[in-house]
Every structure is written in structure tokens, then in C-alpha cells.
ZAGU-880893 format. One record per atom (N, C-alpha, C): residue in one letter; x, y, z. Coordinates in pm, whole numbers, padded with zeros to 5 digits, always signed. Atoms other than C-alpha are relative to their C-alpha. Example, Ala and Ser with C-alpha at 12.3 -4.5 7.8 and 13.67 -1.06 7.14 Angstrom:
# residues 2
a+00089-00119+00000a+01230-00450+00780a+00090+00120+00000s-00082-00119-00006s+01367-00106+00714s-00077+00109+00073
END
This chain:
# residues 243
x+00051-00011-00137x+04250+02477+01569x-00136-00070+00011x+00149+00007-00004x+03912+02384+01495x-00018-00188-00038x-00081+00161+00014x+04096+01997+01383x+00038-00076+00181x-00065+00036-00161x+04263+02026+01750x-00124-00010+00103x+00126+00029-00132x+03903+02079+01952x-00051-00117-00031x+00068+00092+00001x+03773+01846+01791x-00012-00184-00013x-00009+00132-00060x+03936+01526+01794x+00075-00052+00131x-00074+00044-00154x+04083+01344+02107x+00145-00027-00010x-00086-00034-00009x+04373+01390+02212x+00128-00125-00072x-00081+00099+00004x+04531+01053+02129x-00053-00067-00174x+00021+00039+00142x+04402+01045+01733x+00046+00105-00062x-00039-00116+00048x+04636+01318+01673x+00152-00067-00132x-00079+00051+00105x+04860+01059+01473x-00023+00011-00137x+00028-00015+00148x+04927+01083+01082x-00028-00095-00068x+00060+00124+00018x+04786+00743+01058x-00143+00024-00031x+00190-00005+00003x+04424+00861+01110x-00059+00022-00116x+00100-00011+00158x+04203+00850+00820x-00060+00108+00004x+00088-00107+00009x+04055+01138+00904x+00070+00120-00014x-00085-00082+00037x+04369+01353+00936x+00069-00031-00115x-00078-00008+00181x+04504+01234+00597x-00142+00043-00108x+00103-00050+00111x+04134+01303+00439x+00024+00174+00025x+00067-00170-00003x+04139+01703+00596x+00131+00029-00051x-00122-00073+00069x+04526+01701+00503x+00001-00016-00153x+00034-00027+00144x+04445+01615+00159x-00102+00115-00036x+00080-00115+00069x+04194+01879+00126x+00101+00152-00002x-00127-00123-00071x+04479+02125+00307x+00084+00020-00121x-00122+00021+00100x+04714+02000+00011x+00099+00035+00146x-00047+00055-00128x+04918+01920+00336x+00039-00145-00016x-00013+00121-00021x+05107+01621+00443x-00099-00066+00102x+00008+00046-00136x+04976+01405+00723x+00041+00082+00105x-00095-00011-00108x+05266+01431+00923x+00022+00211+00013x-00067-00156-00036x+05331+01817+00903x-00156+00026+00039x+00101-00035-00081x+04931+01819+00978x-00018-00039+00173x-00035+00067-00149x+04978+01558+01294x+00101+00091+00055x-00098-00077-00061x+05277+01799+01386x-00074+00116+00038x+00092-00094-00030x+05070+02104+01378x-00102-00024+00129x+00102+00042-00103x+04819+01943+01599x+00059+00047+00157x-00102+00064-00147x+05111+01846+01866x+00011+00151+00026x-00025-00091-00073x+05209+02232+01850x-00071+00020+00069x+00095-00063-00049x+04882+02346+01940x+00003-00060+00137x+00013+00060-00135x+04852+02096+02238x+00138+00049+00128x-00094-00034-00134x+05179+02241+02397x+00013+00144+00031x+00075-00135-00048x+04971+02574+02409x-00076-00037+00089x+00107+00019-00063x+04742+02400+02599x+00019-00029+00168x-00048+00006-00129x+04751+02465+03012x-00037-00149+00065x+00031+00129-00034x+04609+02098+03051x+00154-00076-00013x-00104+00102+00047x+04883+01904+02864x+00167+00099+00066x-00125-00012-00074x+05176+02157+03007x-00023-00052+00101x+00010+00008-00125x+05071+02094+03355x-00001-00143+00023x-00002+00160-00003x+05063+01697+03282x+00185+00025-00044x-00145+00011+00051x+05451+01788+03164x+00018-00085-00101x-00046+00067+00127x+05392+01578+02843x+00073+00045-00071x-00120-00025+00067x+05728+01537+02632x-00050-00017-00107x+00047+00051+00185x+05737+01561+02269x-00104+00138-00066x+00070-00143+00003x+05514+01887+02294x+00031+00124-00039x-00043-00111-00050x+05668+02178+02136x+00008+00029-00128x-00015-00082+00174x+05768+02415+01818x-00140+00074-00041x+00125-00125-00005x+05451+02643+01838x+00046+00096-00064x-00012-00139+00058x+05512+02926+01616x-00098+00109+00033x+00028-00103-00077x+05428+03263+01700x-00170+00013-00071x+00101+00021+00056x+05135+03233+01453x-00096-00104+00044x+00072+00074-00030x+05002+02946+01627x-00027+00040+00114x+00051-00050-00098x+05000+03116+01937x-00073+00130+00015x+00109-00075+00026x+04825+03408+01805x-00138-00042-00042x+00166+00094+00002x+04532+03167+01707x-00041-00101+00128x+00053+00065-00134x+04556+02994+02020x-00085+00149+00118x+00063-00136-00123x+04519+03341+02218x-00173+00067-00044x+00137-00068+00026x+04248+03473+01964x-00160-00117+00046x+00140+00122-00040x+04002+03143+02066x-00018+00050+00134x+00074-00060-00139x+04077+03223+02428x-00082+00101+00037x+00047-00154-00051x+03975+03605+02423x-00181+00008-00137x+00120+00002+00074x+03650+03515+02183x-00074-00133-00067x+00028+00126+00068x+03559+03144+02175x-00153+00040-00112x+00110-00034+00081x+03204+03248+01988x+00026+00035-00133x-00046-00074+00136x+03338+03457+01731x+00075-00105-00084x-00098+00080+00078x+03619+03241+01646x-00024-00150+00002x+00087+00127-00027x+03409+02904+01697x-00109-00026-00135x+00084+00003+00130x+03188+03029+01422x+00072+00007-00137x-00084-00007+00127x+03448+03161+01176x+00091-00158-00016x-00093+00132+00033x+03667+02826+01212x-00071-00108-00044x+00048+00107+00048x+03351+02643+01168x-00032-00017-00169x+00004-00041+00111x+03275+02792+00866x+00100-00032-00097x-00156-00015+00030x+03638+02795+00737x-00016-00168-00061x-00008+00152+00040x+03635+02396+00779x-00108-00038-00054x+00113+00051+00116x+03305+02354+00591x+00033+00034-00145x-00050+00001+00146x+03434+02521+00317x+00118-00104-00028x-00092+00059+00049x+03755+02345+00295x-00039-00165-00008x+00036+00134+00060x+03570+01978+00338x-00071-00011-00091x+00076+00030+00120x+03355+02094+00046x+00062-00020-00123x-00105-00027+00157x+03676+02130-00181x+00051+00175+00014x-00060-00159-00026x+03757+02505-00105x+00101+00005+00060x-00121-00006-00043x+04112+02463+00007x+00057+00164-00008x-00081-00114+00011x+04264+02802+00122x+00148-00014-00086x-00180+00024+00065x+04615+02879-00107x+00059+00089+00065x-00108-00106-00020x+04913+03018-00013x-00004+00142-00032x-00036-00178+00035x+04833+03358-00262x-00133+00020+00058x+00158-00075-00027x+04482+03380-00168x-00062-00093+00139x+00067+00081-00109x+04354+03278+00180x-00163+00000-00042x+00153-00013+00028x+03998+03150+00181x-00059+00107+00091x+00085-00168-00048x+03749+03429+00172x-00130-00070+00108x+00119+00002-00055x+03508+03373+00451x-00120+00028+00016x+00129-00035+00010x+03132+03381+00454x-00031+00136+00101x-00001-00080-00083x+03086+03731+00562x-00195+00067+00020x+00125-00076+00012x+02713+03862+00692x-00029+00140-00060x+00026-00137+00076x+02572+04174+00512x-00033+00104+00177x+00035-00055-00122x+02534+04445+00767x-00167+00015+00033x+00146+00013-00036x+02206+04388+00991x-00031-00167-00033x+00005+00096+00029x+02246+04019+00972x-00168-00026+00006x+00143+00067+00020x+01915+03835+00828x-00025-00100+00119x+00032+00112-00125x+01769+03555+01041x+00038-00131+00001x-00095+00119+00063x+01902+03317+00815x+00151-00038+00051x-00157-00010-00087x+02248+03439+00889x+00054-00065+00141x+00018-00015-00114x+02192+03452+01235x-00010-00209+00027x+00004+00128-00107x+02055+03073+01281x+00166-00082-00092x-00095+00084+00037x+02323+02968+01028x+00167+00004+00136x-00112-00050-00127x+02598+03139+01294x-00011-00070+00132x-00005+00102-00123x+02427+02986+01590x+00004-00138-00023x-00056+00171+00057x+02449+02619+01399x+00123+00005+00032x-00143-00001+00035x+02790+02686+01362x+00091-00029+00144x-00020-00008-00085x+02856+02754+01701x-00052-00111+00104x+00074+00122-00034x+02656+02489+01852x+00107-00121-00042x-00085+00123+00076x+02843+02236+01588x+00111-00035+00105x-00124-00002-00011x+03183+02336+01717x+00014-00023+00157x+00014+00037-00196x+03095+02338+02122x-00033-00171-00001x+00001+00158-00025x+02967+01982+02082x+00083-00089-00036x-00035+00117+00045x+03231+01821+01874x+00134+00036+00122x-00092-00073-00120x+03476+02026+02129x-00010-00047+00117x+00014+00066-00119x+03336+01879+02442x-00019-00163-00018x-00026+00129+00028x+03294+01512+02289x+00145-00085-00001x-00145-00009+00051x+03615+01547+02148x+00116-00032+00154x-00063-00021-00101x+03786+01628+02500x-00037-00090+00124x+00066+00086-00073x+03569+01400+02665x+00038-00200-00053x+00012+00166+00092x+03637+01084+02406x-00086-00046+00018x+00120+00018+00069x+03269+01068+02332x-00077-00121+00086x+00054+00075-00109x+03199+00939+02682x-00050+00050+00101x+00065-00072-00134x+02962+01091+02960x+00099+00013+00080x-00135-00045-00151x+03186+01223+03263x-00063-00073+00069x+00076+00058-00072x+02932+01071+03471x+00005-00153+00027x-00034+00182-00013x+02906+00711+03368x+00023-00101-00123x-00092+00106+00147x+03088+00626+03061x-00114-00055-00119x+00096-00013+00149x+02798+00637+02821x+00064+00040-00095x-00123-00039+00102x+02970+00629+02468x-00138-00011-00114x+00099+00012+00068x+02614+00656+02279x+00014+00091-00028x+00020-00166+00021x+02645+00980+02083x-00097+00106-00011x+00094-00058-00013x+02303+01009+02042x-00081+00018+00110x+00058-00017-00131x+02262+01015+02392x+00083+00069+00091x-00055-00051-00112x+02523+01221+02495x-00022+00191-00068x+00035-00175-00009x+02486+01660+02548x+00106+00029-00003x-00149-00064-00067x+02764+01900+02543x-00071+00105+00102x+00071-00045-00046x+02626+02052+02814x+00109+00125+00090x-00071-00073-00008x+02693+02382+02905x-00024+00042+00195x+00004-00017-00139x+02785+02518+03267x-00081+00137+00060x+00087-00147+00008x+02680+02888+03240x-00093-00049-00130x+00101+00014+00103x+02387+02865+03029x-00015+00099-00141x+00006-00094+00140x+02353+02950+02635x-00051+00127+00008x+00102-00095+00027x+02142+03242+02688x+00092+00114+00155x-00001-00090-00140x+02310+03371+03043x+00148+00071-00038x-00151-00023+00013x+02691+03437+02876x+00035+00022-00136x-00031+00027+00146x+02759+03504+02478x+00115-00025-00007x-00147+00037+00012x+03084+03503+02534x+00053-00140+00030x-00004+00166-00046x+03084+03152+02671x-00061-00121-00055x+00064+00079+00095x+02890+02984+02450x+00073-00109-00066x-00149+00158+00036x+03188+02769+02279x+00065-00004+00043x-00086+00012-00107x+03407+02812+02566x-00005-00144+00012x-00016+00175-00080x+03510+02402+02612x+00005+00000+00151x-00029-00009-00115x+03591+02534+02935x-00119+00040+00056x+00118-00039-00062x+03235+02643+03026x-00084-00160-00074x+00080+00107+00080x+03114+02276+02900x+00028-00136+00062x-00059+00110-00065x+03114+01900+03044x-00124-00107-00062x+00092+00058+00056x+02968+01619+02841x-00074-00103+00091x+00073+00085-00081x+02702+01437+02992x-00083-00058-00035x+00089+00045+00064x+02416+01186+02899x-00132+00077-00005x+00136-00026+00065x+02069+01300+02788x-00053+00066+00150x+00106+00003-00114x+01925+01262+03160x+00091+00080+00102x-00110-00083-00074x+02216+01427+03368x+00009+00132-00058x-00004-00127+00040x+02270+01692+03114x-00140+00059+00064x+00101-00075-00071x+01882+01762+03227x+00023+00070+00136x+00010-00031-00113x+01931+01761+03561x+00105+00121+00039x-00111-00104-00037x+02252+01962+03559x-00080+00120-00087x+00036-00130+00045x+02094+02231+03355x-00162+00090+00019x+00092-00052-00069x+01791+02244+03591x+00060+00054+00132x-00071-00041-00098x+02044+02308+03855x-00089-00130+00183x+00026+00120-00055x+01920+01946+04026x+00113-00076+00043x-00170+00048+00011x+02265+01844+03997x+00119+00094-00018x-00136-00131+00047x+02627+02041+04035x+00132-00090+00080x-00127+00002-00067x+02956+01999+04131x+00082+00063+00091x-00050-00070-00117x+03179+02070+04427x+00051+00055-00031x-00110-00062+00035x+03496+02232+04444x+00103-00108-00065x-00069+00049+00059x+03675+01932+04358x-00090-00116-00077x+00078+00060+00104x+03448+01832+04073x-00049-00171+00094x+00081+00114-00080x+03230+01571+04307x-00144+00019-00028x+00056-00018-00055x+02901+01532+04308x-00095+00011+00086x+00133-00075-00071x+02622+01712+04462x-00156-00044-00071x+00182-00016+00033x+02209+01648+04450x-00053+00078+00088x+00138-00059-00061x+01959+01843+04514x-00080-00097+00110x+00105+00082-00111x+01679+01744+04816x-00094-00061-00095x+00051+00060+00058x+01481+01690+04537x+00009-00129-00079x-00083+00176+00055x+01686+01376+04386x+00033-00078+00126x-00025+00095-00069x+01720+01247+04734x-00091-00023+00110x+00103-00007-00129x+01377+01275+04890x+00004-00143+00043x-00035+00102-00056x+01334+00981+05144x-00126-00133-00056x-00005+00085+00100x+01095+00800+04918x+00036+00017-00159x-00076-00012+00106x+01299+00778+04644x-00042-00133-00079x+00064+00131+00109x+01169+00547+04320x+00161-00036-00047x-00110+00032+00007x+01433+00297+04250x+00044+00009-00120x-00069-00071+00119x+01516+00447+03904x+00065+00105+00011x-00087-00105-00074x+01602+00771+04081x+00141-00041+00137x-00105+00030-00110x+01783+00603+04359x+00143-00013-00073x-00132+00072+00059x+02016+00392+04114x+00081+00076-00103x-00090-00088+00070x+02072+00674+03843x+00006+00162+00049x+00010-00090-00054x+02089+00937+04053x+00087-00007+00177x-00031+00057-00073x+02146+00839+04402x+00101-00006+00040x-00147+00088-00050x+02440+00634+04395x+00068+00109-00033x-00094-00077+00010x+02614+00909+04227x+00069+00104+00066x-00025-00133-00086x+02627+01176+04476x+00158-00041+00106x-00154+00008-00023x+03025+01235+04602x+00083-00049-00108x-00103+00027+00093x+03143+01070+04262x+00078+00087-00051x-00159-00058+00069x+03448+01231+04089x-00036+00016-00102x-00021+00019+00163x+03389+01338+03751x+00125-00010-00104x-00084+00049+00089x+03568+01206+03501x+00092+00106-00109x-00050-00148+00032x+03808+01541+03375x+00046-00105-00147x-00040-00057+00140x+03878+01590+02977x+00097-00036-00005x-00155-00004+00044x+04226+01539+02834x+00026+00137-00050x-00071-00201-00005x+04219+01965+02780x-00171+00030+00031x+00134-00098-00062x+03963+02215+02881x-00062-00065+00092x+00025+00015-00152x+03939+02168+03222x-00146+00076+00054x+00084-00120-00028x+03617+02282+03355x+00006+00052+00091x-00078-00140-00068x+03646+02615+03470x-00112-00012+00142x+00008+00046-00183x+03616+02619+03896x-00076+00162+00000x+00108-00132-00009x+03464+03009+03836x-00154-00041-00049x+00145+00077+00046x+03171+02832+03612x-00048-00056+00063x+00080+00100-00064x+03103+02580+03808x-00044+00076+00152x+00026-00088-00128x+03107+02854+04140x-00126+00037-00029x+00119-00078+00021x+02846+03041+03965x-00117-00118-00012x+00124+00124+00009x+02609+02693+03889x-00023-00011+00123x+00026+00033-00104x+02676+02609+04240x-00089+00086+00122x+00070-00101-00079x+02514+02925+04359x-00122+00017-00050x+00123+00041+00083x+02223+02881+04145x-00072-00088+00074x+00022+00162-00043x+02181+02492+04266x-00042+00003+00146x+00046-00002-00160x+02192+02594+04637x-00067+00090+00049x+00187-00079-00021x+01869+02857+04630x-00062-00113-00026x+00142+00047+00009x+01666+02584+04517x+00054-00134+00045x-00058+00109-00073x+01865+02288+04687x-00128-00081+00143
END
């Protein structure tokens, strides 16, 4: 699962160098890893609702790890990240013995703690890149070190939402700002919106041209994790007190 957030949807072949390096650590084929992938995606309400063929054979086990992400992306964002650090270090789970996970002592240290929020962090950004194909929604910026996974409800306002892909929409450096000053938001049908403050009537022509022009554009939607139209309600009510 934590394979499936994070690459795009269309490098799910057993060609990829990257799925034959994690299926060699798996002791895994490719192809029965690339298959795995495909189940997961025909759990996914994006890719049913596109009616993509070729989508199917989900075992009941895969849809119990699909359900447990929905009902606790955080929790299970951290443990899967974890999970896949061990196994790219050489720690391959076996068949008699699943890998033992890094478990905190009770009263987690502080150590613990930032190692958990790394973890979580990690897995939301490669999750919204990933779903994004490592291109701003905005305006097709493909600089990674210039792009945010930027979140819709804010890290601090939701724990539970925190690695939600669906509470997330990648954006460049300067947009992610503005959207997470609530300067910038989206409509109902993901358009958008500026603030009075991005469109006072002298406007400097750096603000006009990256800013500006954009207002009514369309954002550019994910290939899964749709962002959620309740998230973006609640930003939008934020955005229009200080509008």
C-alpha cells in the first residue's frame, strides 16, 4: 500500500526499476508485485469511477488494508512507513515470521515522537507527488524541490488527517504559501478563488502574472485521491472571513 501511494499511477508496470528493486527485497516477482499494485487500484473510488478495465482480483486481505488506511491514514502512514524502511534496508518480512515493527515504549520519548512525525510527513508527500506526477496542480511545475504537499485542513487543526491524500493537493513553494494563508482556495468545482488581497487594484506585475491570471483556473485533479469537497468547504470558510 505504501508502494501504491507512492508511485504514479502509470509506473505500476513490472518493467520499472524500482518495482523489481522493492520486489527483490520482497523476495517477490515483479509481475505478481505489478499485479498487486493493479489490485489495490481497483479499490480505489477514483479509478472505479473512470471504469478502468483490467482492474480487479483484490483479495479480501487487500481490502482489509485498503479499509484500515481509510479509517486511520496517520497511524497506518507511519507504520507502513516504517515497515518499508526496514524492508529497503534488507529486513524482508517471511512468510513464518512477519516483520516485527518498531514499536514505542509506553510514554513515547521525543525522539520517538519526531521520528513518527518524519514518518508521516515522508509518506503524505511522496503520496501527494505521487498522485499528482510530481507536478504542481496549478502550473505544471515538475521541480521537486519546489513543490509542497500541501495540506487542506492544516497539520495541527486535524490528526486524523494528516496523511489523508485526500486532505492534500500538491502545489509550488509560493501557492502552497498562499493556500495555507488562506489567500488562495478553491470553489466547488475545484476553480480558483483570490483573496482582495492578491487582487488589490494596484497590483505589482509579479503578483498580477503569478497570481492574477490564475483566478477561475481548474485545478489539475490527481489520478486517485480526489480532493475531498468537505476539506476544501472548511478552507473555503476560513478564506472568506479574511477575503
Amino acid at each position: 500500500m505504501n508502494l501504491y501511494c507512492r508511485l504514479p499511477f502509470g509506473q505500476f508496470d513490472q518493467s520499472n526499476a524500482y518495482i523489481q528493486q522493492v520486489a527483490e527485497q520482497m523476495g517477490r516477482t515483479p509481475g505478481s508485485l505489478s499485479m498487486k499494485l493493479c489490485n489495490l487500484a481497483s479499490l480505489d473510488s477514483y479509478h472505479q469511477q473512470r471504469g478502468v478495465t483490467g482492474l480487479k482480483g483484490a483479495s479480501n486481505l487487500d481490502r482489509k488494508v485498503w479499509n484500515d488506511f481509510q479509517q486511520d491514514w496517520t497511524r497506518m502512514a507511519e507504520r507502513s512507513e516504517a515497515t518499508f524502511e526496514a524492508l529497503m534496508k534488507g529486513q524482508p518480512p517471511s512468510e513464518t515470521e512477519p516483520l516485527k515493527l518498531p514499536t514505542a515504549p509506553e510514554g513515547p520519548t521525543e525522539v520517538q515522537r519526531k521520528i513518527n512525525v518524519r514518518r508521516v510527513q515522508s509518506f503524505f508527500r511522496k503520496a501527494i507527488l505521487g498522485s499528482y506526477e510530481g507536478r504542481c496542480a496549478l502550473t505544471d511545475l515538475a521541480v521537486p524541490e519546489l513543490l509542497i504537499a500541501s495540506h487542506i485542513i492544516g497539520w495541527g487543526q486535524n490528526e486524523s488527517r494528516r496523511a489523508d491524500p485526500s486532505n492534500g493537493i500538491c502545489l509550488n513553494a509560493l501557492h502552497d504559501k498562499a493556500f495555507d494563508r488562506h489567500l488562495l482556495s478553491f470553489d466547488e468545482d475545484y476553480r480558483v478563488i483570490l483573496s482582495s488581497v492578491l487582487k488589490s487594484k494596484e497590483t505589482p506585475e509579479f503578483q498580477a502574472y503569478n497570481f492574477g491570471r490564475l483566478e477561475g483556473k481548474p485545478l489539475r485533479l490527481p489520478h486517485r485521491f480526489l480532493p475531498d469537497p468537505e476539506a476544501l468547504r472548511e478552507h473555503r470558510e476560513i478564506f472568506s472571513k479574511s477575503a
